[in-house]
DRENDO-1510 file (C-alpha; in Angstrom, 1 decimal, always signed):
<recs>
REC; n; res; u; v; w
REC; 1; UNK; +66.6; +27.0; +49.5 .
REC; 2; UNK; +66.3; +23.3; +50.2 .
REC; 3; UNK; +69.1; +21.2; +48.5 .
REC; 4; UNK; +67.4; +18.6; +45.9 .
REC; 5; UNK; +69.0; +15.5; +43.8 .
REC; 6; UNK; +67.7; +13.9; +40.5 .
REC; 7; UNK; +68.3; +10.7; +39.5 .
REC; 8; UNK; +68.3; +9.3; +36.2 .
REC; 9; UNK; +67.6; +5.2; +36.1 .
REC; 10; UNK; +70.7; +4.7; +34.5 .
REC; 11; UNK; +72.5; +6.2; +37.8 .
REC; 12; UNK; +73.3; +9.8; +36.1 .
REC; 13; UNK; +73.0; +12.6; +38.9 .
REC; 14; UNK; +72.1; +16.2; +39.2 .
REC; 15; UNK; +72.1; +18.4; +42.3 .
REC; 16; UNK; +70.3; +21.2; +42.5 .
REC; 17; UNK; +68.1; +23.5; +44.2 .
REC; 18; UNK; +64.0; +22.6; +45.3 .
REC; 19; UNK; +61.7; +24.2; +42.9 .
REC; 20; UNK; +58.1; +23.8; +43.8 .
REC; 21; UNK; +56.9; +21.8; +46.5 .
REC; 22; UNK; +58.7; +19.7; +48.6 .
REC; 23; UNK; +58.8; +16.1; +48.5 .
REC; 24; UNK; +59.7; +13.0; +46.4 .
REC; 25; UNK; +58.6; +12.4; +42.5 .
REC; 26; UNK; +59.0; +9.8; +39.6 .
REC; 27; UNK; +58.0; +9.6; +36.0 .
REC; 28; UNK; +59.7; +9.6; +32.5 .
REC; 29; UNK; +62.4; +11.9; +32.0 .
REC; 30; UNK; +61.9; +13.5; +28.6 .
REC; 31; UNK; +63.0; +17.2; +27.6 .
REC; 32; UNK; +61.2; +20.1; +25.6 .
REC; 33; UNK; +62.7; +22.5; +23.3 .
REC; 34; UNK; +60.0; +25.8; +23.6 .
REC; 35; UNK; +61.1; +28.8; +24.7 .
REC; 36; UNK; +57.1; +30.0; +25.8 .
REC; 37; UNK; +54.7; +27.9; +26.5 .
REC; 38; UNK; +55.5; +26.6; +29.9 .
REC; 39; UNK; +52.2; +27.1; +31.5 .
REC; 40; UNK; +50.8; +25.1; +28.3 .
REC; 41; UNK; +53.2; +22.5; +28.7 .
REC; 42; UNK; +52.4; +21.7; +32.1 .
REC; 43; UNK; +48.5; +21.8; +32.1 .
REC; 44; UNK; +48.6; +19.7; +29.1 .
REC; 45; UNK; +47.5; +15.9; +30.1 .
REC; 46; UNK; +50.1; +14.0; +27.5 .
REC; 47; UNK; +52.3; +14.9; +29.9 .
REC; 48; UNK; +50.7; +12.6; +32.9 .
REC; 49; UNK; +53.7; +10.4; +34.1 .
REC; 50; UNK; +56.4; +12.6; +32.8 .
REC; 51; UNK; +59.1; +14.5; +34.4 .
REC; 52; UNK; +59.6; +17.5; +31.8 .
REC; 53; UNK; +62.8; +19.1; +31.5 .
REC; 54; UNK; +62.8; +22.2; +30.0 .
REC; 55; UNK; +65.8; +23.4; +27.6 .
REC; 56; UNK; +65.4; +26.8; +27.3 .
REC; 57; UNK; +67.2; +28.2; +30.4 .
REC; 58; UNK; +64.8; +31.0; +31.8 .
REC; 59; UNK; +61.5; +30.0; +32.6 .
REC; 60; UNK; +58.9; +31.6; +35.1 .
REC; 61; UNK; +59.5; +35.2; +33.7 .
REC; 62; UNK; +55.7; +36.0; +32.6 .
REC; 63; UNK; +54.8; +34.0; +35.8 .
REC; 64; UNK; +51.3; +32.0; +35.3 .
REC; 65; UNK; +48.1; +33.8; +34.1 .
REC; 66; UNK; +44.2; +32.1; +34.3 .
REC; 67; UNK; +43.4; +31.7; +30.5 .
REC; 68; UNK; +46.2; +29.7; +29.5 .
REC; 69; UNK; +45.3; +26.6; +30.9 .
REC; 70; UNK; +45.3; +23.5; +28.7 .
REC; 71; UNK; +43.1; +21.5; +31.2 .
REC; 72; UNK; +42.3; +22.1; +35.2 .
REC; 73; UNK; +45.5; +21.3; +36.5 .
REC; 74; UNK; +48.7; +20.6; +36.3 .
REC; 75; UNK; +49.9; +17.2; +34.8 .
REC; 76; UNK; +53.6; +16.6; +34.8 .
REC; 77; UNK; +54.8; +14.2; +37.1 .
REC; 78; UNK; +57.8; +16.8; +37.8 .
REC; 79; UNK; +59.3; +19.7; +36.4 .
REC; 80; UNK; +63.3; +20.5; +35.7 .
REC; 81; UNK; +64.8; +23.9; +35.0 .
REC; 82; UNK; +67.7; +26.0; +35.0 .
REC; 83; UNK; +66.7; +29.2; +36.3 .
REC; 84; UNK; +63.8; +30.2; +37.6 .
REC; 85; UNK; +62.6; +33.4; +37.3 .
REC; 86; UNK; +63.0; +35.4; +41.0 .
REC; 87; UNK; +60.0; +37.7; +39.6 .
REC; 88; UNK; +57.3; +37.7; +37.0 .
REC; 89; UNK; +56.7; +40.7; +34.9 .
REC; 90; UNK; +53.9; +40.7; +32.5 .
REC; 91; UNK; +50.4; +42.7; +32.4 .
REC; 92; UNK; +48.6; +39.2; +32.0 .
REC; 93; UNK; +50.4; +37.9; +34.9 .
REC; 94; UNK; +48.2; +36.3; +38.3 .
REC; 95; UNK; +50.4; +34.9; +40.1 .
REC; 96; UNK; +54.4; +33.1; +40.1 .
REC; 97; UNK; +55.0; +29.9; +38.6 .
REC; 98; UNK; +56.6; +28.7; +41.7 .
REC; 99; UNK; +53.9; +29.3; +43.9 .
REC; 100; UNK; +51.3; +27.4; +41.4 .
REC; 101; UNK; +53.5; +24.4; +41.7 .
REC; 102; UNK; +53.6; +24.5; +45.3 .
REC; 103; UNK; +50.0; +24.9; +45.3 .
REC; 104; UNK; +49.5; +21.6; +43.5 .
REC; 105; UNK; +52.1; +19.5; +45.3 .
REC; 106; UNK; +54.5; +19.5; +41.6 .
REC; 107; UNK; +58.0; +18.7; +42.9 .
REC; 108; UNK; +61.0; +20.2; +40.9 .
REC; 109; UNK; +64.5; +21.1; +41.0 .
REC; 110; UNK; +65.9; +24.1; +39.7 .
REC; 111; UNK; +69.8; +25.1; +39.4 .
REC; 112; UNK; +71.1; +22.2; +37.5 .
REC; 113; UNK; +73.0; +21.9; +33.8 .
REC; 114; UNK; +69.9; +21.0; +31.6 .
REC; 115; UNK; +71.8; +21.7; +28.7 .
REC; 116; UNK; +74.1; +18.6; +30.1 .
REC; 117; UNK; +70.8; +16.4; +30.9 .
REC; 118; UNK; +69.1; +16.9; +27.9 .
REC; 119; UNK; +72.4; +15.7; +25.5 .
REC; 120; UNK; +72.6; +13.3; +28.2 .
REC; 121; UNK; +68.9; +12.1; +26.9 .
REC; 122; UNK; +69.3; +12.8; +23.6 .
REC; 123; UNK; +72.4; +10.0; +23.8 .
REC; 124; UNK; +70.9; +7.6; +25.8 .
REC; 125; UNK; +67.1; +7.7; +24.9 .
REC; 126; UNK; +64.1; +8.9; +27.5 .
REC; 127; UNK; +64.3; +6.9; +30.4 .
REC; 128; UNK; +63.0; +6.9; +34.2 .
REC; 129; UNK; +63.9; +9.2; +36.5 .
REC; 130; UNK; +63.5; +10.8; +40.3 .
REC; 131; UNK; +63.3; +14.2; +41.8 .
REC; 132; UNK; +64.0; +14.5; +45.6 .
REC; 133; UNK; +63.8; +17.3; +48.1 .
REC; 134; UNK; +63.8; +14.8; +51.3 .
REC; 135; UNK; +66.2; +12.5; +50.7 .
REC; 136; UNK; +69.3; +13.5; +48.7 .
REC; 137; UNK; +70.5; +9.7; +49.1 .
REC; 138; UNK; +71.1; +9.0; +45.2 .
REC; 139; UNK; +71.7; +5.5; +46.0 .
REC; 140; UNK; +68.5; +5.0; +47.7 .
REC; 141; UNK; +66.6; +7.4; +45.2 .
REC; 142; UNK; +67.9; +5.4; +42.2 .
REC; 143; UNK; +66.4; +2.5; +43.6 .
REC; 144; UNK; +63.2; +3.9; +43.7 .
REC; 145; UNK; +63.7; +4.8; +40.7 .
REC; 146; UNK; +64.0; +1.2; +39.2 .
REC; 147; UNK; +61.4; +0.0; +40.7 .
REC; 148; UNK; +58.8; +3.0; +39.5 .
REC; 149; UNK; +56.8; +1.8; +36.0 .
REC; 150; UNK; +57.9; +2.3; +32.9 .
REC; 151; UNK; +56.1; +4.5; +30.0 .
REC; 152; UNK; +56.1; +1.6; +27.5 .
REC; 153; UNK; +53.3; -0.4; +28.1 .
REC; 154; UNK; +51.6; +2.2; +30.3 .
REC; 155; UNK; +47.5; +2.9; +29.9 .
REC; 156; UNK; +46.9; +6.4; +31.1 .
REC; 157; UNK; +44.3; +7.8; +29.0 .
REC; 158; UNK; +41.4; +6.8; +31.6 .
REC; 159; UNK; +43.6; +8.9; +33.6 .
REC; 160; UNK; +43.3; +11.9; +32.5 .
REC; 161; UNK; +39.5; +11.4; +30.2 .
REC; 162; UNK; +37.1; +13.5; +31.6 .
REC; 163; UNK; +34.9; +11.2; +33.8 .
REC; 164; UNK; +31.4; +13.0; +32.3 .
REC; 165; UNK; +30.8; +14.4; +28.9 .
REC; 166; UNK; +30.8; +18.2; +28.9 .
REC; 167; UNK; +29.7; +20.1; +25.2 .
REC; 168; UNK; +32.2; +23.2; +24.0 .
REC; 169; UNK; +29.7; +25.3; +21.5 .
REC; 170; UNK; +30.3; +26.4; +18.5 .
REC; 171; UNK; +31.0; +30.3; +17.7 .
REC; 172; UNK; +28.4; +32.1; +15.7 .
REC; 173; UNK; +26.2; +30.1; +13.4 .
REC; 174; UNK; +26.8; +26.6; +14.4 .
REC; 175; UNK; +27.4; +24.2; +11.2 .
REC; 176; UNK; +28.9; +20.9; +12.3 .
REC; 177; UNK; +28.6; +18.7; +15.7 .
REC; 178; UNK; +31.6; +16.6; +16.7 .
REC; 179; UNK; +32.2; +13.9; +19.3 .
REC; 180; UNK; +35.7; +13.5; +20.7 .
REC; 181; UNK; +36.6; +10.9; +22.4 .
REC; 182; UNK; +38.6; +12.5; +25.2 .
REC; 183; UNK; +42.0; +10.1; +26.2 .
REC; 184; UNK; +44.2; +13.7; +27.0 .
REC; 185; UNK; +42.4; +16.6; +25.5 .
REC; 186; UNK; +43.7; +19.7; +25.3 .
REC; 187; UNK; +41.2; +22.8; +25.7 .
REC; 188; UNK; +42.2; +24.5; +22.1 .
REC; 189; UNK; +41.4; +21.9; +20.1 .
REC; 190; UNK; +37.5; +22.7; +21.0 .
REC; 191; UNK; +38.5; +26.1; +20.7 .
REC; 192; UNK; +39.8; +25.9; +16.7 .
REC; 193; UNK; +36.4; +24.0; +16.3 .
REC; 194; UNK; +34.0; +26.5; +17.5 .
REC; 195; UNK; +35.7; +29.1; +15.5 .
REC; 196; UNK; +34.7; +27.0; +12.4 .
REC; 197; UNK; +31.2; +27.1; +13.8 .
REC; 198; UNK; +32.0; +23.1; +15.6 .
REC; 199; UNK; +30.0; +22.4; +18.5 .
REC; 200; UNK; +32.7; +19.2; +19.9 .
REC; 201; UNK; +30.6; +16.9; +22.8 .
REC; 202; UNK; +33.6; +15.8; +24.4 .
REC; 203; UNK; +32.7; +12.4; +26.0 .
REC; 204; UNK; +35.0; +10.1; +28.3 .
REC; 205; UNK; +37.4; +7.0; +26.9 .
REC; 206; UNK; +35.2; +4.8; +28.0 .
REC; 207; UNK; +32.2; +5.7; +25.6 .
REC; 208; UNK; +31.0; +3.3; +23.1 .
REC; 209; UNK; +29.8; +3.8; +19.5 .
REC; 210; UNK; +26.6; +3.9; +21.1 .
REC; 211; UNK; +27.7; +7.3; +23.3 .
REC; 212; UNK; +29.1; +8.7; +20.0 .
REC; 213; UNK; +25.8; +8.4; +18.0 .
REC; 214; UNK; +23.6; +9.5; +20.5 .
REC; 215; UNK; +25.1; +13.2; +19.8 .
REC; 216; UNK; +24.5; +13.0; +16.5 .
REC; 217; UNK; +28.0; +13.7; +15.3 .
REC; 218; UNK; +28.4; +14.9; +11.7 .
REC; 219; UNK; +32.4; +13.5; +12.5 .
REC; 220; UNK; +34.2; +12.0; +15.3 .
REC; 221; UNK; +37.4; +13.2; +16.9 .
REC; 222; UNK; +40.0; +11.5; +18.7 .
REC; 223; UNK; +41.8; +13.3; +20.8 .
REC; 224; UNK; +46.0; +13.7; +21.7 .
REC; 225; UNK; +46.7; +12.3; +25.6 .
REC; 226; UNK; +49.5; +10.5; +27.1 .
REC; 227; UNK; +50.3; +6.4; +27.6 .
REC; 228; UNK; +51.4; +3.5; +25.2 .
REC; 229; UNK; +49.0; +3.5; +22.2 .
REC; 230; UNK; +49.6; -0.3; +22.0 .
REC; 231; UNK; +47.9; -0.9; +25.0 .
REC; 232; UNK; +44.7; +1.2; +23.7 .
REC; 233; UNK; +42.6; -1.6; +22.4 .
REC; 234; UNK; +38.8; +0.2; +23.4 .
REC; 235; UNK; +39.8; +3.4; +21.5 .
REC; 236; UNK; +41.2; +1.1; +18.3 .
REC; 237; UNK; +38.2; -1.2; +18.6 .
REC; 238; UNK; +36.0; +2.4; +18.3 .
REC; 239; UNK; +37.8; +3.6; +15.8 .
REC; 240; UNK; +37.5; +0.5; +13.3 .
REC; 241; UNK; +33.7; +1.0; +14.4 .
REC; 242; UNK; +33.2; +4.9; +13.5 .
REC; 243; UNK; +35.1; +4.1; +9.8 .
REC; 244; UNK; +32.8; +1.1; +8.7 .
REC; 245; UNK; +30.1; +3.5; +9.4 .
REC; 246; UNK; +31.7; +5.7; +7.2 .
REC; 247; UNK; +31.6; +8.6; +9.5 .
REC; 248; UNK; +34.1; +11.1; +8.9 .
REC; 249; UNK; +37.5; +11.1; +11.4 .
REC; 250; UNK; +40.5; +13.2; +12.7 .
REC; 251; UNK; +43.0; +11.9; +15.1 .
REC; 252; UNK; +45.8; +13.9; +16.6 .
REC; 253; UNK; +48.8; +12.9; +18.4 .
REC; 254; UNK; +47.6; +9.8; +20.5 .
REC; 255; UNK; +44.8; +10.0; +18.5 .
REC; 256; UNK; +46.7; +9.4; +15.2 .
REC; 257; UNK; +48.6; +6.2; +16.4 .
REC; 258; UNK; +45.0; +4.6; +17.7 .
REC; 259; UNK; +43.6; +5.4; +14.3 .
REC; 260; UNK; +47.1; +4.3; +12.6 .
REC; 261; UNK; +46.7; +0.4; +14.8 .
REC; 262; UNK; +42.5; +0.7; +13.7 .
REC; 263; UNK; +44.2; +0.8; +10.0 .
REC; 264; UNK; +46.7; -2.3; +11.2 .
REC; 265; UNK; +49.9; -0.6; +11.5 .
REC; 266; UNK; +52.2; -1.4; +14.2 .
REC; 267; UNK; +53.4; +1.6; +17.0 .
REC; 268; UNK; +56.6; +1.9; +18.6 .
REC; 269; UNK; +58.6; +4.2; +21.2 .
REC; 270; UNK; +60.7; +6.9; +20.0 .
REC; 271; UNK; +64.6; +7.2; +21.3 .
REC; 272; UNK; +63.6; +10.8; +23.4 .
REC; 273; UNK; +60.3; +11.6; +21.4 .
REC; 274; UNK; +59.5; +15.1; +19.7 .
REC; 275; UNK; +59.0; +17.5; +22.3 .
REC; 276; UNK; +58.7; +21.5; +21.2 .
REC; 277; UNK; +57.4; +23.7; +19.2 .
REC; 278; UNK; +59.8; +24.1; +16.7 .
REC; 279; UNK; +59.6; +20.9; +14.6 .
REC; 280; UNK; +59.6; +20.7; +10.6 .
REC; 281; UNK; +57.0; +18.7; +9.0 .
REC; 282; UNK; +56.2; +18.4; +5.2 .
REC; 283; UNK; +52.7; +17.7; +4.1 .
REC; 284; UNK; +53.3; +15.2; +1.4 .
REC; 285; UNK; +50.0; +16.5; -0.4 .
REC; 286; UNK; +51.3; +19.8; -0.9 .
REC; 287; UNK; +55.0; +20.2; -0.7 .
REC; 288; UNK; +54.5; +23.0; +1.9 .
REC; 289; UNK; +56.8; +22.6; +5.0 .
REC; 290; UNK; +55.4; +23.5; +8.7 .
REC; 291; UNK; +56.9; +24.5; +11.8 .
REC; 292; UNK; +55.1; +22.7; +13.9 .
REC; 293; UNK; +54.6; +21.8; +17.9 .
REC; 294; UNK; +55.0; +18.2; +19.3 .
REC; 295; UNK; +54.1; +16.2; +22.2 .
REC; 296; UNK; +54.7; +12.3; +21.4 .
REC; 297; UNK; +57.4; +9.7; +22.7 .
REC; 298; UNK; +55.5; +6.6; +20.1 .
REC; 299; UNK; +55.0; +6.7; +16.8 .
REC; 300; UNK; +52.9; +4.9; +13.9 .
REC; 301; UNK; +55.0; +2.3; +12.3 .
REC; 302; UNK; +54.3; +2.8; +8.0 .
REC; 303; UNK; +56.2; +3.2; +4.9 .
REC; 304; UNK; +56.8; +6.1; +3.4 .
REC; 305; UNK; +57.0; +5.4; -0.1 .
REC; 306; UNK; +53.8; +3.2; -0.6 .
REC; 307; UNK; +50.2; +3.0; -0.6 .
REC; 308; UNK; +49.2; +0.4; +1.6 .
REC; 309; UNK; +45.9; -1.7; +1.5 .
REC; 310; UNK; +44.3; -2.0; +4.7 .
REC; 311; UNK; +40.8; -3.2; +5.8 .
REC; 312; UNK; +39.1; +0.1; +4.9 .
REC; 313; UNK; +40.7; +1.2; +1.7 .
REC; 314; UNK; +44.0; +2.6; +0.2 .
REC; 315; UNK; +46.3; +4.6; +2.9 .
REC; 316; UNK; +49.1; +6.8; +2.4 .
REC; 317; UNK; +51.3; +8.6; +5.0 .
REC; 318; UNK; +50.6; +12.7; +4.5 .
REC; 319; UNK; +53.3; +13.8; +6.4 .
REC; 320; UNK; +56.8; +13.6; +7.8 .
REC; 321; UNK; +59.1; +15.1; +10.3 .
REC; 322; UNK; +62.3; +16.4; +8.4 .
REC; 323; UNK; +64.7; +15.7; +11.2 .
REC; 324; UNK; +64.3; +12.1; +11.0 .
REC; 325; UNK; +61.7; +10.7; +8.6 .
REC; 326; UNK; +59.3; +10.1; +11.5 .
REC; 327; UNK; +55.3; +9.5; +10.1 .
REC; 328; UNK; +53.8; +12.5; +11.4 .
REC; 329; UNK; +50.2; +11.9; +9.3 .
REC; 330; UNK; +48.1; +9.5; +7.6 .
REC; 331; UNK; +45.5; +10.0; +5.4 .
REC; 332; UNK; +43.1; +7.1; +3.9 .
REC; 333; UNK; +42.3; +7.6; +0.3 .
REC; 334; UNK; +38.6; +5.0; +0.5 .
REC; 335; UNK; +37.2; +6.6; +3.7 .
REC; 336; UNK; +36.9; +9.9; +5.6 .
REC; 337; UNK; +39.6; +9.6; +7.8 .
REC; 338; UNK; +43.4; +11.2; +8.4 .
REC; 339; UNK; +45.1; +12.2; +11.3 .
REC; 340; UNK; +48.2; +14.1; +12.6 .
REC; 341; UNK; +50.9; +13.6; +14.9 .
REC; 342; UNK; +51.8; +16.6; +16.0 .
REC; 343; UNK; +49.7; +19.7; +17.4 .
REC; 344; UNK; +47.9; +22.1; +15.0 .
REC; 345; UNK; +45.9; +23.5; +17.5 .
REC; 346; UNK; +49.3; +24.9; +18.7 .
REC; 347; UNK; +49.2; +25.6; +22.4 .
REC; 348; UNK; +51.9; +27.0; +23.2 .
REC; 349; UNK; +53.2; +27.0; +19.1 .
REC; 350; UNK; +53.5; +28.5; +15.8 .
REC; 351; UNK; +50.1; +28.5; +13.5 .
REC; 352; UNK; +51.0; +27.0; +10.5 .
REC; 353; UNK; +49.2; +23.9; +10.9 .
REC; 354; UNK; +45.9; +25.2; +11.5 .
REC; 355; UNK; +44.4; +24.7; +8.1 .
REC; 356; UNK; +44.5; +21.1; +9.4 .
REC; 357; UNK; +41.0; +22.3; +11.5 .
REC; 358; UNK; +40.1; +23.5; +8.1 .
REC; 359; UNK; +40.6; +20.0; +6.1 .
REC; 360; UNK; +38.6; +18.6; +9.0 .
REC; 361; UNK; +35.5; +20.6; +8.3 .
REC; 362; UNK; +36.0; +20.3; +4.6 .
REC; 363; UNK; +36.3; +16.6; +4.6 .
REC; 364; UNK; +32.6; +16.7; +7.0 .
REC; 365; UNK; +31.5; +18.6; +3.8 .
REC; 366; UNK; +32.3; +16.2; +1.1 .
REC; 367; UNK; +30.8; +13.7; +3.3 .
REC; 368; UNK; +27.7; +15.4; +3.7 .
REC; 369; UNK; +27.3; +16.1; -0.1 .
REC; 370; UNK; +27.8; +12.2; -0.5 .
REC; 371; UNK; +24.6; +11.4; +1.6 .
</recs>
């Protein structure tokens, strides 16, 4: 196997072995904590930019499959593991995840501590990093590395927004039509929907109120997807829009901290984010605690402990991550609106956020019986 260095901005280094294709690669160095998933994981658009290092040691051993795509393609800027798998074994497998990153030009490195690189993180905070497999020069790869953009600041969602509006139909008796605003989708999110009878238009960044109306939505969606939420000014702008209308909205991940800056609280970068699907949340509503799956390096800046007043009404924050008080939810008490942080639609994940897809339709319901 080809030899292969990574570099972490701060000059930490790790040799290793080239896993996937061959060549040079930067992004955000941030680590994940799932042990399945990995096919998830790398399809999934808030990854765009970022170099994911997984901590689970094995990965590639049920190889990659055609149904468990979050979006078309593969995402991550670069990918980190222990030890590959040398073989896939499982009935749903198509193919080897090596070969699928080859196929789409992902450069890794395999055979290095990432127990040792992810503490190294954890200390330290997310930061930039390199992957090469053609020039094991750390000097002159760390270099590069400095010079590659940062995540803070960075607007990706047009990015990774689908360019043309494609509809996802509900299953069975349709009840409810939603327009998602796509800055990072992930493919179960419609899926959830249709199985409460949703048909979701999903429609690109860019669209206007305008767009959104023209479907007809009974509730709007925003979607989760990579990037700076303080640099999403459109999406905020849309979001202020869709509540003075009074039309019913959900935001996850990326989605909640738009809708958390269209309520007027700040948004700042997490030390090394919440990355897994592992992570406790308590719904303040109900006392119930959630194992829940994350994807998000910022976070919406709001007190815990207090209703706020905000342009539209009373707002409370719903939920919180138990390891470290994080908001992970916000719910406005004077119009139809919360959101969540994390992933209910739980791809790869546990399902004990999915009743989240069910407040969403119920919320569309009050609003209905209010017209």
């Amino acid at each position: 196997m080809s030899k292969a260095i990574l570099v972490l901005e701060d000059g930490r280094t790790f040799t290793g072995e080239a896993f996937g294709a061959i060549g040079e690669t930067f992004g955000e160095a941030v680590f994940t904590t799932g042990m399945t998933g990995y096919q998830e994981t790398l399809t999934d658009p808030s990854f765009h930019r970022q170099v994911v290092v997984q901590t689970a040691p094995h990965i590639g051993n049920t190889g990659v499959n055609d149904e468990d795509d979050e979006s078309d393609r593969i995402w991550v800027a670069g990918y980190v593991v222990r030890d590959p798998s040398r073989e896939a074994s499982n009935w749903r497998s198509t193919g080897e995840l090596e070969d699928r990153l080859k196929r789409e030009g992902v450069v890794g490195i395999a055979g290095i501590d990432t127990r040792a690189l992810t503490r190294h993180l954890r200390e330290r905070g997310a930061m930039r990093v390199g992957i090469s497999s053609v020039d094991t020069d750390h000097l002159a790869l760390l270099a590069k590395v400095r010079q590659s953009p940062e995540m803070a600041g960075a607007d990706l969602s047009a990015e990774v927004s689908t360019p043309t509006a494609y509809t996802v139909e509900a299953v069975g008796d349709k009840r409810y039509t939603v327009a998602a605003l796509d800055l990072g989708i992930k493919r179960n999110v419609a899926r959830r929907l249709a199985a409460r009878g949703v048909t979701t238009h999903i429609m690109p960044v860019s669209s206007t109120l305008d767009d959104l109306l023209a479907v007809n939505p009974d509730a709007v969606f925003f979607s989760p997807g990579p990037g700076d939420p303080a640099t999403a000014d459109h999406p905020v702008a849309l979001a202020r829009e869709v509540m003075r209308r009074g039309i019913p909205l959900f935001g996850i991940c990326f989605g909640s901290q738009i809708l958390g800056r269209a309520l007027g609280f700040g948004t700042y970068k997490l030390g090394y984010g919440h990355r897994g699907i592992n992570q406790p949340v308590m719904d303040r509503t109900t006392g119930k605690v959630e194992v829940t799956s994350h994807n998000h390096g910022f976070a919406v800046d709001a007190p815990l402990d207090m209703v706020v007043d905000t342009d539209f009404g009373r707002v409370e924050v719903s939920h919180v991550c138990l390891n470290d008080n994080v908001v992970e939810g916000l719910r406005a008490l004077d119009v139809p609106a919360f959101t969540v942080q994390y992933h209910p639609e739980a791809a790869a994940g546990t399902h004990d956020a999915d009743y989240l897809f069910d407040r969403f339709v119920e919320l569309v319901e009050f609003a209905e019986g209010k017209r």
